[in-house]
C-alpha positions in Angstrom: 84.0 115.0 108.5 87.1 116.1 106.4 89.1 113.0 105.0 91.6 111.2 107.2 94.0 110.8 104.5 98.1 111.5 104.5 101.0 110.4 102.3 104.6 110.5 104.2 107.9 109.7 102.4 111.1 109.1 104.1 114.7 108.8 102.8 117.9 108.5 105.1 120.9 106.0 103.7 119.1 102.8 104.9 115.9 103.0 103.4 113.5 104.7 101.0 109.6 104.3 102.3 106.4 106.0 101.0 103.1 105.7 103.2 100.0 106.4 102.1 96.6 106.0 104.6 93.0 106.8 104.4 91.8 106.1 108.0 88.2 105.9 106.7 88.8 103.4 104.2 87.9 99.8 103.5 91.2 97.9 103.9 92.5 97.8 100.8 96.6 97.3 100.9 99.3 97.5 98.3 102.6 96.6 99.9 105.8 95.7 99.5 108.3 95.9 101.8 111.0 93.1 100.6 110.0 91.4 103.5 106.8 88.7 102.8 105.8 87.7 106.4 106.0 91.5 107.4 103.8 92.6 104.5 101.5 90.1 105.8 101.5 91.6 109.0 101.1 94.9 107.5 98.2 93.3 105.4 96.2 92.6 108.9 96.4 96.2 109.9 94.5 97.3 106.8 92.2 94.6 106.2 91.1 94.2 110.7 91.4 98.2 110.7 89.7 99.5 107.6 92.5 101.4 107.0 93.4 101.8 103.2 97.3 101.5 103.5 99.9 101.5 100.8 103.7 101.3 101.5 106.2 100.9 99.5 109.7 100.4 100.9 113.3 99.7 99.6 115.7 98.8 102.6 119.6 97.7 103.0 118.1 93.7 103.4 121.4 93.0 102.4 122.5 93.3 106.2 118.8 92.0 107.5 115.6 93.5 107.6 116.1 96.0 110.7 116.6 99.2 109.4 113.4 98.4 107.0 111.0 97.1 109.3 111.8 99.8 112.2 111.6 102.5 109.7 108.3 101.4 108.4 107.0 101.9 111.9 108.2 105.3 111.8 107.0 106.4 108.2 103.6 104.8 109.1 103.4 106.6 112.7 104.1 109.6 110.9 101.3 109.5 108.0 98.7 107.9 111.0 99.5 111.4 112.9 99.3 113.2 110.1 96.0 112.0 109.2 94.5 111.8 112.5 95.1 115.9 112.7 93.9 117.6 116.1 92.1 114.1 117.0 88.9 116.3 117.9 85.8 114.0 118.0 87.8 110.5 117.5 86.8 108.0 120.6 90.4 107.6 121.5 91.0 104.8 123.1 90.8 101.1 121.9 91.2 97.7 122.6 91.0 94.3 121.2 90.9 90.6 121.8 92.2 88.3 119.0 92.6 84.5 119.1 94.0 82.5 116.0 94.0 78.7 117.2 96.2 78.4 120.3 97.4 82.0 120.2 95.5 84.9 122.2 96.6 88.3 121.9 95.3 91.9 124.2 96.4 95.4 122.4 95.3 98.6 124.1 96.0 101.9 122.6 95.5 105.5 123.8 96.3 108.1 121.3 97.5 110.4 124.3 100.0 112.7 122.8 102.3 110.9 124.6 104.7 108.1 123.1 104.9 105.3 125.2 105.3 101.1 124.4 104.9 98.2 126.8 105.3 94.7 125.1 105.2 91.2 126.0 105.6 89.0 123.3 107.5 85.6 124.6 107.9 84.4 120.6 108.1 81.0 120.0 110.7 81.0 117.6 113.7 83.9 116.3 112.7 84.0 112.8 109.1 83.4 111.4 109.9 83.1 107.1 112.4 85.9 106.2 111.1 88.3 109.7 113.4 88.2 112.6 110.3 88.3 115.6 112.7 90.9 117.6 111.5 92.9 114.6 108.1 93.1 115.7 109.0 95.3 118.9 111.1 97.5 116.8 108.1 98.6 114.2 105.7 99.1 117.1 108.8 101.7 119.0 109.0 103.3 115.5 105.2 103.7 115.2 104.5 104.7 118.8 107.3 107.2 118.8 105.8 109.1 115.7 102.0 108.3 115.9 102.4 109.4 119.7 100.4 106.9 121.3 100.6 104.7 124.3 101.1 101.5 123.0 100.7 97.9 125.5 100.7 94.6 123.5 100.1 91.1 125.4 100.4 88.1 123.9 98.2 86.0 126.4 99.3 82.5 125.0 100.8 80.8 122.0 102.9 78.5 120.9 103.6 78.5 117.3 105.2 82.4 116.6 103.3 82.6 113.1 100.1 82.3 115.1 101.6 85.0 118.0 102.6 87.7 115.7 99.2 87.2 113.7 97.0 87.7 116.7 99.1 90.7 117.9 99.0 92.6 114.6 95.2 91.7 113.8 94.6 92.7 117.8 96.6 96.4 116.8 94.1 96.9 113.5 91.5 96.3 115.7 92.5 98.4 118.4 93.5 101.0 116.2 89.9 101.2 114.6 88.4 101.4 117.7 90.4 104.2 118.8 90.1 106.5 115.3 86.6 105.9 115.4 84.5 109.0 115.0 82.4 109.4 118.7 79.2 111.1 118.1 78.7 111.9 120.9 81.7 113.9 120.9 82.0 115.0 117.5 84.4 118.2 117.7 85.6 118.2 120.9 89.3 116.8 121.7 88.9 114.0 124.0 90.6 115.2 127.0 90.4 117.1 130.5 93.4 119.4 129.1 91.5 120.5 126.1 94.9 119.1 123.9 96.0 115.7 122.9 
């Protein structure tokens, strides 16, 4: 199989971000975001996906962490679909299950073609450290709109907003893996009735 590895950078007057992803790797991260909750977050994805990720973003947090965090879902949608090329042979779909004490997250992805997001998330509290929680709706619109993926994110129950936004991201990497997961069974085909993703 040839190597499911991209490198995106992206510049506009808000923020400077580089992503780099191997899809096939062991979860290794190097981040830094300006943002310490978020590059936890962003931690999860690698290490619960096996997805060697490295970003490095510089952001106007002078006004609040917005523009960064939003843009990072972009940059990160972009390298994923670059990496992911004509999606022959990958399983697709995936979903996953995460608790983390009270908390229960569902994340369900379809890498369709076809950019879509449906997300309930009733956060606990507005600001978890330095991360605004709206935040977390923003990065998964960004990726979803540039990974082109139908996106649906539950969080079943929780009541401490650390915990939610933990088992929502973990649920993604998981979800994610299953997804970009090789079938065998398919190997080389494009896993649709239309012949195209």
């Amino acid at each position: 199989m040839t190597a499911r590895i991209a490198e995106v950078s992206r510049k506009t007057a808000e923020t400077q971000i580089t992503v780099k992803v191997n899809l096939d790797g062991t979860g290794v991260s190097k981040l830094s975001t300006g943002i310490g909750f978020f590059d936890h977050m962003l931690d999860q994805i690698a290490r619960h996906g096996l997805i060697d990720l490295e970003i490095h973003a510089t952001g106007d947090l002078h006004i609040d962490g917005h523009h960064t965090v939003e843009d990072v879902g972009i940059t990160l949608g972009q390298a994923v679909a670059k990496a992911i090329g004509d999606k022959k042979g990958i399983t697709r779909y995936g979903h996953a299950y995460v608790p983390l004490d009270e908390a229960l997250s569902r994340v369900v992805v379809d890498f369709s073609g076809r950019p879509g997001l449906v997300m309930h998330v009733p956060f606990k509290a507005g600001m978890i450290g330095e991360f605004d929680s709206q935040l977390a709706y923003e990065f998964f619109q960004g990726f979803v709109n540039h990974a082109l993926v139908t996106l649906h994110i539950d969080n079943l129950r929780g009541e401490n907003a650390h915990h939610q936004a933990e088992t929502v991201f973990k649920a993604f990497a998981r979800a994610l893996r299953a997804a970009l997961t090789p079938d065998p069974r398919s190997a080389g085909v494009i896993p649709s009735t239309k012949g195209s993703l």
